[in-house]
Every structure is written in C-alpha cells, then in structure tokens.
C-alpha positions as CSV (number, residue, x, y, z in Angstrom):
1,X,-16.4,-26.9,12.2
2,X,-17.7,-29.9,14.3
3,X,-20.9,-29.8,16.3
4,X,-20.5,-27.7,20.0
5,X,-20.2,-29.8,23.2
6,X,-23.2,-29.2,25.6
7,X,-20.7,-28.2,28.2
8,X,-18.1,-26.5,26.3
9,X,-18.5,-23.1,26.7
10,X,-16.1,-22.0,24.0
11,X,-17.4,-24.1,21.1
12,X,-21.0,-22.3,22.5
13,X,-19.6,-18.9,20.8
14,X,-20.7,-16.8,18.3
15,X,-19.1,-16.6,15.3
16,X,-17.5,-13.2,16.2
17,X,-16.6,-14.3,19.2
18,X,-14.8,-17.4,17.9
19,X,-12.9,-14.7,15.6
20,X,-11.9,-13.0,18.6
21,X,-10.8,-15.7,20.2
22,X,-8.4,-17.7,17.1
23,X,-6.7,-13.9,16.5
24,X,-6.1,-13.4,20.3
25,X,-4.6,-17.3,20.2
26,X,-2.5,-16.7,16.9
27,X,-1.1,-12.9,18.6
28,X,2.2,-13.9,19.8
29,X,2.0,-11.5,22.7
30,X,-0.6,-13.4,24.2
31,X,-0.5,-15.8,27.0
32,X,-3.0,-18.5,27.9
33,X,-3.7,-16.8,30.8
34,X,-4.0,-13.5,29.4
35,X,-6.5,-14.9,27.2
36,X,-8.3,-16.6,29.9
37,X,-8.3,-13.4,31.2
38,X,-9.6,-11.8,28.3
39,X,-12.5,-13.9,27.6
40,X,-13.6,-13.7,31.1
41,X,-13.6,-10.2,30.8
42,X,-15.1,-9.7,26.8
43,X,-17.7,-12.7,26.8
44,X,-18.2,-12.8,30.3
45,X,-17.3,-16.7,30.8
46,X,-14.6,-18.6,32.4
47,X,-12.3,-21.1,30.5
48,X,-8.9,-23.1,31.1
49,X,-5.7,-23.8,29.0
50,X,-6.7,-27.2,28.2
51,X,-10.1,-25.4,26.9
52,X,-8.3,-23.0,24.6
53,X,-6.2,-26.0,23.6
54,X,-8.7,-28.2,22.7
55,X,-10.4,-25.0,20.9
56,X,-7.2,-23.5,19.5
57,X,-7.1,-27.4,17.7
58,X,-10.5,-27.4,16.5
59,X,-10.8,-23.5,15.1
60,X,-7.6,-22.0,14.2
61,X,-6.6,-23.9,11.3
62,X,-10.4,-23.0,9.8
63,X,-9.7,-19.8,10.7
64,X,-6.2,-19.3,9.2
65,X,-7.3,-21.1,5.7
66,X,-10.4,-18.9,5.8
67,X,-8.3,-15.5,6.1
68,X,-5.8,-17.0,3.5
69,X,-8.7,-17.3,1.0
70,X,-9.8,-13.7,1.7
71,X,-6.1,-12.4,1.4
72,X,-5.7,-14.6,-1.9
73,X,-9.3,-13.4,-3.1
74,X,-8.3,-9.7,-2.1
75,X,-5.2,-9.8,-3.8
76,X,-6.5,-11.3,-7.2
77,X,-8.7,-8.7,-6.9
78,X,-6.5,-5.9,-6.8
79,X,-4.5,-7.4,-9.1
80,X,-7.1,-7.6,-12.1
81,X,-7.4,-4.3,-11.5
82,X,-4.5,-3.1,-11.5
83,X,-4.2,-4.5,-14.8
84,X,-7.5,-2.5,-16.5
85,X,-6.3,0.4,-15.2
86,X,-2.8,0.9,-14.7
87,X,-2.1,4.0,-12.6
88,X,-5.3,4.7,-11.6
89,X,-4.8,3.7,-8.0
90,X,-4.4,6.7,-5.4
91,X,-1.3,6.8,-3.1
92,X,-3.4,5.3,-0.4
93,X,-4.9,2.2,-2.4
94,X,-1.0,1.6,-3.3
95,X,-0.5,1.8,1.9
96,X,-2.9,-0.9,1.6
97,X,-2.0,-3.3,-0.9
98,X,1.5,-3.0,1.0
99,X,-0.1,-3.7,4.0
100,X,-1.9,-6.8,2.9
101,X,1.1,-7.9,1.3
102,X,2.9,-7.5,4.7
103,X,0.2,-9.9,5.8
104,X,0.3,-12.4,3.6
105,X,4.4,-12.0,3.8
106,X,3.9,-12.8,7.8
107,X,1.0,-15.7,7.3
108,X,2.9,-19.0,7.1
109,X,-0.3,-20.9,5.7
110,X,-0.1,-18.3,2.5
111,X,0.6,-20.3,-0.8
112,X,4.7,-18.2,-2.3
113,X,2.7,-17.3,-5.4
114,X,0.2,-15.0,-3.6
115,X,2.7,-13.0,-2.1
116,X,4.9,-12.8,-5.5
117,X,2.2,-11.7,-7.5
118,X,1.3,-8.9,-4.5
119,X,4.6,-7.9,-4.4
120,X,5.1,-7.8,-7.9
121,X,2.0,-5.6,-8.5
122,X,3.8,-3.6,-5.3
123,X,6.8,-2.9,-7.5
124,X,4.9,-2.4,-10.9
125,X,3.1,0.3,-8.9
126,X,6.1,1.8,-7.5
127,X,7.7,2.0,-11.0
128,X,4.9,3.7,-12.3
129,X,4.8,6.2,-9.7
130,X,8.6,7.2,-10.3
131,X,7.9,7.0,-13.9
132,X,5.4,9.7,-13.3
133,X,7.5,11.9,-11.5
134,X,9.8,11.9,-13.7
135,X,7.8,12.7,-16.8
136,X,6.5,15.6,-14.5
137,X,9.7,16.7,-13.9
138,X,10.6,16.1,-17.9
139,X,7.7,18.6,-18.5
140,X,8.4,21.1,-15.8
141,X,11.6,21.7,-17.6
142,X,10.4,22.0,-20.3
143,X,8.1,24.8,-19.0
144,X,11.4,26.6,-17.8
145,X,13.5,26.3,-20.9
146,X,9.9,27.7,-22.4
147,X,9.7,30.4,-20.4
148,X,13.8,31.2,-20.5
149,X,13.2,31.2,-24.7
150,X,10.0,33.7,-24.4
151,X,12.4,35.9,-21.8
152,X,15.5,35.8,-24.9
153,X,13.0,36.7,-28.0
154,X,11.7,39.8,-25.4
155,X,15.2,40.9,-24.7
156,X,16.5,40.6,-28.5
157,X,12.8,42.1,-29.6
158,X,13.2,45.3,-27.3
159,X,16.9,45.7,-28.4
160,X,15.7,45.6,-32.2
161,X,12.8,48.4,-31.2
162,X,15.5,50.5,-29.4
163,X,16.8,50.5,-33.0
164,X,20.4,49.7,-31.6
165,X,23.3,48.5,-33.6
166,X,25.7,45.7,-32.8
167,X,27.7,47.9,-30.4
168,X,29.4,46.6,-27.2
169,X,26.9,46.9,-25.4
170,X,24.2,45.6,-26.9
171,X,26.6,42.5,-28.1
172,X,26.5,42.0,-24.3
173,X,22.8,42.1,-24.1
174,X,22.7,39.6,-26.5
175,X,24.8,37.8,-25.3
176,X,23.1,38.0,-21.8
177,X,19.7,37.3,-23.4
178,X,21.3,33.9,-24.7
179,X,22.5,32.7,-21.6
180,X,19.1,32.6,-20.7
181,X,18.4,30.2,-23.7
C-alpha cells in the first residue's frame, strides 16, 4: 500500500477500518452514498465519491488478493487434512468448507483450481458420509435378521421342550417361526 496523503482522510485509517471500508465497497448492495454515509457514521469522518474512488483504486485489489491467499491457504489446509484423516470431520466442519467454497465460487480473483480442489474435497466428503449410512444401515439389518434368527431357534426350541410331534399345528408353528427367518 502506498504512503497516506496528509489530507486524505481515508488513506489516514486503520487497518480495520480500511477492511471495513474495501468489504462495504466490494457489497453490491452498497451505494457511494450509503457508504459515505456509513463512514461518517462508524469512523466518525466525512468523505466524497471521488474519495472512495481514488481509495477503492488504491486498496481493493490488495485487499481481494489478500483474502484470495487466506481462502487458498484455508483450503489447502483443510484439504491436507482431509487427507490424514478421512472421515474425521464433524457435520459442521463439512457447513463450513461449503461455505468457503461458496466464497471462493463467488470471488472472481480466485485461481479455478482452488475452487476444484474445495469442491472436490466437498463431494469426497459427501460420499463418505452416504457411504456411512449405508454401512449403518447394512449393519442395522443385520441386527434385525439377528434378532428375527434368535426369535426362530426360541420358537422351534420351546416346541421341541413341549415334546410335540410334527402335527398340524405345530407344522404351522414352524412354519410361522420361519417366516420370521
């Protein structure tokens, strides 16, 4: 960043405030004079459009290659560990690397790779998740037909206790107890 004016006020801010001020210039709700209005009102001075032109040249770009790194940084982060520890991230870590990946899908000054290798880690999270379930799933039947088996050997065990021959009714007990199977 180049060296303040002594009379420009907005090159005079602090760092936060110049933070501030590039993400209320970069929000496309936000007027010039809504944000004239706002830094009157947060830091208290008064400004012009030409001002927040002239400080919008000077700062944003900085600012938007600053964030990329930190989204790029964030995401190569994630991504290593995603790969020592796949499927140890909670359903919450999986909202936010969604979220930054929505950011970096909406930043026009990210680099296509970034956001591939985000989504991609997106998906390969995803994919593990329903690969999960369905393993759960594999095992809760499992527990069932279990459980359905244990019920059978019961039924067939108290007929054989009872001492009962193969008369109609007890063929249909069988034959009830193997339904269950």
């Amino acid at each position: 960043m180049r060296k303040p004016r002594s009379d420009s006020k907005l090159d005079a801010l602090n760092l936060d405030q110049q933070r501030r001020l590039c993400e209320w210039l970069l929000s496309s709700g936000f007027s010039y004079d809504r944000i004239k209005d706002l830094v009157s009102t947060e830091f208290g001075i008064s400004t012009t459009a030409t001002s927040l032109s002239r400080f919008y040249q000077s700062y944003v770009s900085a600012y938007l290659i600053q964030n990329r790194a930190r989204a790029v940084g964030v995401a190569q982060e994630v991504g290593e560990e995603v790969r020592k520890t796949p499927g140890q991230f909670s359903e919450v870590t999986i909202d936010a690397l969604e979220q930054k990946a929505f950011e970096l899908a909406n930043n026009p000054m990210v680099d296509h790779k970034a956001i591939k290798s985000v989504f991609t880690l997106l998906l390969q999270a995803r994919d593990q998740s329903l690969k999960q379930k369905d393993i759960d799933l594999k095992l809760r039947r499992l527990q069932l037909l279990e459980e359905s088996a244990l019920a059978a050997k019961e039924k067939l065990n108290q007929l054989a206790r009872k001492g009962a021959g193969l008369s109609k009714e007890t063929l249909t007990q069988i034959e009830q107890a193997m339904k269950l199977l």
